[in-house]
C-alpha positions in Angstrom: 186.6 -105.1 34.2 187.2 -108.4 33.0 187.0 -111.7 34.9 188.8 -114.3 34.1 188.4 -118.8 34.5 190.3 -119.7 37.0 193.0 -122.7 36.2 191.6 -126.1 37.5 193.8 -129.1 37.0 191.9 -132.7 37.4 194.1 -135.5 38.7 194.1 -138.6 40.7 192.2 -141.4 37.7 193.3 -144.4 37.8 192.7 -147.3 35.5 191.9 -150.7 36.4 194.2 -154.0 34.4 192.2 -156.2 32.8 192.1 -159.8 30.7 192.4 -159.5 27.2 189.1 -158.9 25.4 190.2 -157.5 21.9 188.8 -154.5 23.0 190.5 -151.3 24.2 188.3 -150.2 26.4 188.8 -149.8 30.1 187.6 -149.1 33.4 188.5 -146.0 35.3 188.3 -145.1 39.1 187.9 -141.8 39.8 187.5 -142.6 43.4 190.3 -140.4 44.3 189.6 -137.8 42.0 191.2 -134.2 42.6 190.0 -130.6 41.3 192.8 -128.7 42.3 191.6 -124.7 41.7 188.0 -126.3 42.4 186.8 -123.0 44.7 183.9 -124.8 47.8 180.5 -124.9 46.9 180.6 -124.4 42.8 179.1 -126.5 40.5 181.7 -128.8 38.6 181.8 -132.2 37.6 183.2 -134.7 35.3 182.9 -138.3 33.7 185.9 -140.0 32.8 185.8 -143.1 29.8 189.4 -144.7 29.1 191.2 -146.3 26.2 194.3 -148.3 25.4 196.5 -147.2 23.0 195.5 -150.9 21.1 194.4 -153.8 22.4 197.1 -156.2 22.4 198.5 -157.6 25.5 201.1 -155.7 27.2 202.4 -154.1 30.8 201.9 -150.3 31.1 200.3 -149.8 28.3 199.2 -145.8 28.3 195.7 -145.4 28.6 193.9 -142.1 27.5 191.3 -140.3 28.9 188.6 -138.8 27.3 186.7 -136.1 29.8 183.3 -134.8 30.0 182.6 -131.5 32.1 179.4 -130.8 33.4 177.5 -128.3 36.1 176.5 -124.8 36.5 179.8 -123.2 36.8 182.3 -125.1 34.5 182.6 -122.1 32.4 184.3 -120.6 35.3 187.2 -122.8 34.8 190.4 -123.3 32.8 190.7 -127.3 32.3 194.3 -129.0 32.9 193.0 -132.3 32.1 194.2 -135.8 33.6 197.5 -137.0 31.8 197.4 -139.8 30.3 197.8 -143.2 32.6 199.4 -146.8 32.3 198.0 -150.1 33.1 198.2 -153.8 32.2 196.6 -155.9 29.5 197.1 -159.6 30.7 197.1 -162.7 28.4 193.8 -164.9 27.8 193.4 -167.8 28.7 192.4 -170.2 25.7 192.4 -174.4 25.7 193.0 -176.0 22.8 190.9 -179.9 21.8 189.8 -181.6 19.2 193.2 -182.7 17.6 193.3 -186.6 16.4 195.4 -188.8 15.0 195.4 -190.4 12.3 196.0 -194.5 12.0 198.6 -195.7 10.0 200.3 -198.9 8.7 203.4 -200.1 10.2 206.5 -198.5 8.8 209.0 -198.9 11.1 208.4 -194.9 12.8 206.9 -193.5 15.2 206.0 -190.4 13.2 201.9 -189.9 13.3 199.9 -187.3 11.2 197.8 -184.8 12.7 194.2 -183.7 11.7 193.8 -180.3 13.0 190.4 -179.6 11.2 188.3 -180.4 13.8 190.2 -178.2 16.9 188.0 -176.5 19.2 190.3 -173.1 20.9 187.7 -172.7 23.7 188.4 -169.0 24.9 189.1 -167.4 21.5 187.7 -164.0 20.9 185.7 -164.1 18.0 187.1 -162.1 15.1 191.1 -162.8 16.2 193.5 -164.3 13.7 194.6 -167.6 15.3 195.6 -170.8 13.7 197.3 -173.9 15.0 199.7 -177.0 13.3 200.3 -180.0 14.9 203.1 -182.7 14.1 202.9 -186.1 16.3 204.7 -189.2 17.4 203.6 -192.5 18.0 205.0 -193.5 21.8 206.6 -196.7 19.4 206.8 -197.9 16.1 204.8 -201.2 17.2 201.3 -202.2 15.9 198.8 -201.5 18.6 195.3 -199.9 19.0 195.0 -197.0 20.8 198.4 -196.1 20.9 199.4 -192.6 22.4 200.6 -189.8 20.5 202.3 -187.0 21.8 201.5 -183.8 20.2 203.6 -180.6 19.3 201.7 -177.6 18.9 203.0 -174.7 17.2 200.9 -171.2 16.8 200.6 -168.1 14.9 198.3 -165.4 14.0 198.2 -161.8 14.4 196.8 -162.3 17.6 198.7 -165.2 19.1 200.4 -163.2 21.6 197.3 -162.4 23.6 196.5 -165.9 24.9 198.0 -168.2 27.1 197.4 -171.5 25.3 196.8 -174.6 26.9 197.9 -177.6 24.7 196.2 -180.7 24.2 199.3 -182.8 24.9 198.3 -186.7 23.3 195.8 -188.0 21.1 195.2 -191.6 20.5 195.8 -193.4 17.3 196.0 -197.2 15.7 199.4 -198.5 13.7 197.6 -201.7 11.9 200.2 -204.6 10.7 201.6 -204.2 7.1 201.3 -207.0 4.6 204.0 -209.1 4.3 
């Protein structure tokens, strides 16, 4: 006579959200794990790692599940594996700094150029295309020193989407008296 595995169907993982990481890794609980078909007293267990489907942000993103059966009698059994399961990828946070402006002459606007080369995007995930430009405006068109400019920020990169960006908001520049 032959004997035949028994059907065993593994349910119950859940996996946990987590902050963007440019990874797309993730952690399981298997807590509440379930071997329905799992007959008392044999020999049966498993380990459970979990991967987005990519590592962008997003809100129930599928997560796969990659098994791992071990013990004396899992060759007694006929695997249903966990489905695949959803969970969240939430934005990182990233500060942006560093921005100045540049002094000018008096021209009659308020328009200010911005040097960029120097911003510091504290929170960025090494390896992640991310870029900034900046445009300015002088509060007035008046000669002054230390003058505030008001920044405008605009962003772009293949991974832009997975931060929440904190602006710098002003800079400070000069607008020195033209020659007359």
């Amino acid at each position: 006579a032959n004997v035949t595995a028994k059907s065993l169907t593994v349910s119950g993982i859940t996996a946990s959200n987590k902050t963007y990481d440019a990874s797309t890794t993730t952690t399981l609980d298997v807590l509440s794990i379930s071997y329905n078909g799992l007959i008392a007293g044999d020999v049966f267990n498993g380990t459970y790692t979990g991967a987005f489907s990519d590592k962008n942000v997003g809100t129930g993103k599928t997560v796969t599940i990659t098994p791992s059966y071990t013990g004396a009698d899992v060759s007694n059994y006929s695997v249903t594996d966990h489905s695949t399961i959803t969970a969240n990828i939430t934005a990182k946070a990233l500060t942006v700094s560093g921005i100045t402006a540049s002094d000018k002459t008096y021209d009659g606007n308020t328009s200010a150029t911005m040097d960029g080369t120097s911003a510091v995007y504290s929170g960025l995930v090494s390896g992640d295309t991310f870029s900034g430009s900046y445009s300015g405006v002088f509060a007035d068109a008046n000669i002054g020193t230390g003058k505030t400019v008001t920044i405008t920020s605009s962003y772009s990169g293949a991974d832009v989407g997975n931060y929440s960006v904190t602006d710098q908001s002003t800079a400070t520049g000069n607008i020195v008296a033209k020659a007359l």
